[in-house]
C-alpha positions as CSV (number, residue, x, y, z in Angstrom):
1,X,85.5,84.3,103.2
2,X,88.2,84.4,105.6
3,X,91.8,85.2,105.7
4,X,93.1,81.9,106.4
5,X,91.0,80.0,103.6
6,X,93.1,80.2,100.7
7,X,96.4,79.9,102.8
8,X,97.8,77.5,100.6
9,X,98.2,79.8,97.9
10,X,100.2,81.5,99.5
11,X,102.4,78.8,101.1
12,X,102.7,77.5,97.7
13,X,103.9,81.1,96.1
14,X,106.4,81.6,99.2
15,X,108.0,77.9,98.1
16,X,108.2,78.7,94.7
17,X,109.7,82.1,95.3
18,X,112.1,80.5,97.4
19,X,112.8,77.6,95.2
20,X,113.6,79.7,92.3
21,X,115.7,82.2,93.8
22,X,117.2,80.5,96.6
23,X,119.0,77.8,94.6
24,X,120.9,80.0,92.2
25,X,121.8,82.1,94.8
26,X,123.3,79.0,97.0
27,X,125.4,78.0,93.4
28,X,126.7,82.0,93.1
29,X,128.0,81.2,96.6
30,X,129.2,78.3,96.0
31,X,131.1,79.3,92.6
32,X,132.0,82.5,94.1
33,X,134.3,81.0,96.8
34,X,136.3,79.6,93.8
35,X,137.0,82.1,91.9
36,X,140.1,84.5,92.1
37,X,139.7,88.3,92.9
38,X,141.1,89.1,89.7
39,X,139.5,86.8,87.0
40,X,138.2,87.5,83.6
41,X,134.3,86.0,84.9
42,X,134.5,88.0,88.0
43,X,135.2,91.1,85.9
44,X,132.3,90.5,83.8
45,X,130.2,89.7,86.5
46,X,130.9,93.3,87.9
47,X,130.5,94.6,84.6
48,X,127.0,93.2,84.2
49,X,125.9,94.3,87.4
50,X,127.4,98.0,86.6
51,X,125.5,98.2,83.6
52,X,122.5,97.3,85.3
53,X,122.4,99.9,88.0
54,X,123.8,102.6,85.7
55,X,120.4,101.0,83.1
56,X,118.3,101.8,85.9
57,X,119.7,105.2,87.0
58,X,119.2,106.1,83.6
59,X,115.6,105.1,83.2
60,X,114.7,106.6,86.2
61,X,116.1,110.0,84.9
62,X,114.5,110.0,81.6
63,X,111.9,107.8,81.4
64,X,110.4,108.1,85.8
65,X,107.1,107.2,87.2
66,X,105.0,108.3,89.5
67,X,106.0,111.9,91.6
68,X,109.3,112.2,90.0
69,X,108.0,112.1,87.0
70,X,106.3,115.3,87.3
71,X,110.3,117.0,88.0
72,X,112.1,118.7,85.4
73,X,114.9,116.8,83.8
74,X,117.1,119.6,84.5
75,X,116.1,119.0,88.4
76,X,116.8,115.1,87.6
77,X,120.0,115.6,86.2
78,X,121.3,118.1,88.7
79,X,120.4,116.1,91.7
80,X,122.6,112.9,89.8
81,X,125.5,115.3,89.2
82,X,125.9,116.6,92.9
83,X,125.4,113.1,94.1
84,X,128.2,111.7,92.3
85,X,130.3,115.1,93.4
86,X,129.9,114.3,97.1
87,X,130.6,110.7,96.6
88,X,133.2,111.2,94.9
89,X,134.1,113.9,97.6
90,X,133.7,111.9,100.6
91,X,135.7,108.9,99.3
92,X,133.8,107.3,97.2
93,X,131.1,106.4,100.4
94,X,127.8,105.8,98.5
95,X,125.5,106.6,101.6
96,X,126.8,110.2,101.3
97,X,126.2,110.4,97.6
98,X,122.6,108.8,97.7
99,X,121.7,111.1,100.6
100,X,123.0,114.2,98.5
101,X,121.0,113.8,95.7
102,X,118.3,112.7,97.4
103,X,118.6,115.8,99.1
104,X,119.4,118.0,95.9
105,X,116.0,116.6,94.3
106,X,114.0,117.0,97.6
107,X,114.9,120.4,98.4
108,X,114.4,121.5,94.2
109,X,111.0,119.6,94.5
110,X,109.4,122.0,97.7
111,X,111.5,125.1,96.1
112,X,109.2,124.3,92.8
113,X,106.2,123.8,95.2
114,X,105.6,119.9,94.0
């Protein structure tokens, strides 16, 4: 069997990806552009999407996978709390406070020999 026999399938899973994302992000556009900066469904719209990443952080911390399941919590948790300190500290610049816990949780890691 080679490669290029079942080539459909995968045309036909790259359309249908397409097709169901693609469309709904064309309408968010397209609403988007019409709402005011200050609106009660823009508000909730970055409410919803706040309370997903803070969902995921969160899951990440206490529930992980994979190597960093094998930290401590206490590792976890430290690495979140000087990440937010130097984003907070650099102005609110979320490269710096990615990179700094990132950073905090790679340096505990080799210090605890994972």
């Amino acid at each position: 069997m080679t490669i290029l026999e079942g080539w459909w399938a995968y045309v036909f899973i790259a359309i249908a990806g397409w097709l169901a994302t693609d469309i709904w992000r064309w309408l968010g556009v397209l609403t988007g552009n019409r709402l005011r900066e200050d609106s009660e469904a823009l508000n909730w719209v970055r409410a919803v999407a706040t309370a997903l990443v803070a969902a995921v952080i969160a899951k990440l911390i206490l529930y992980p996978t994979g190597v960093l399941e094998q930290s401590p919590l206490w590792l976890r948790l430290g690495s979140v709390v000087a990440g937010a300190t130097a984003f907070f500290a650099a102005r609110q610049k979320p490269a710096i406070g990615i990179a700094t816990a990132i950073g905090v949780l790679a340096v505990g890691l080799y210090a605890l020999g994972f």
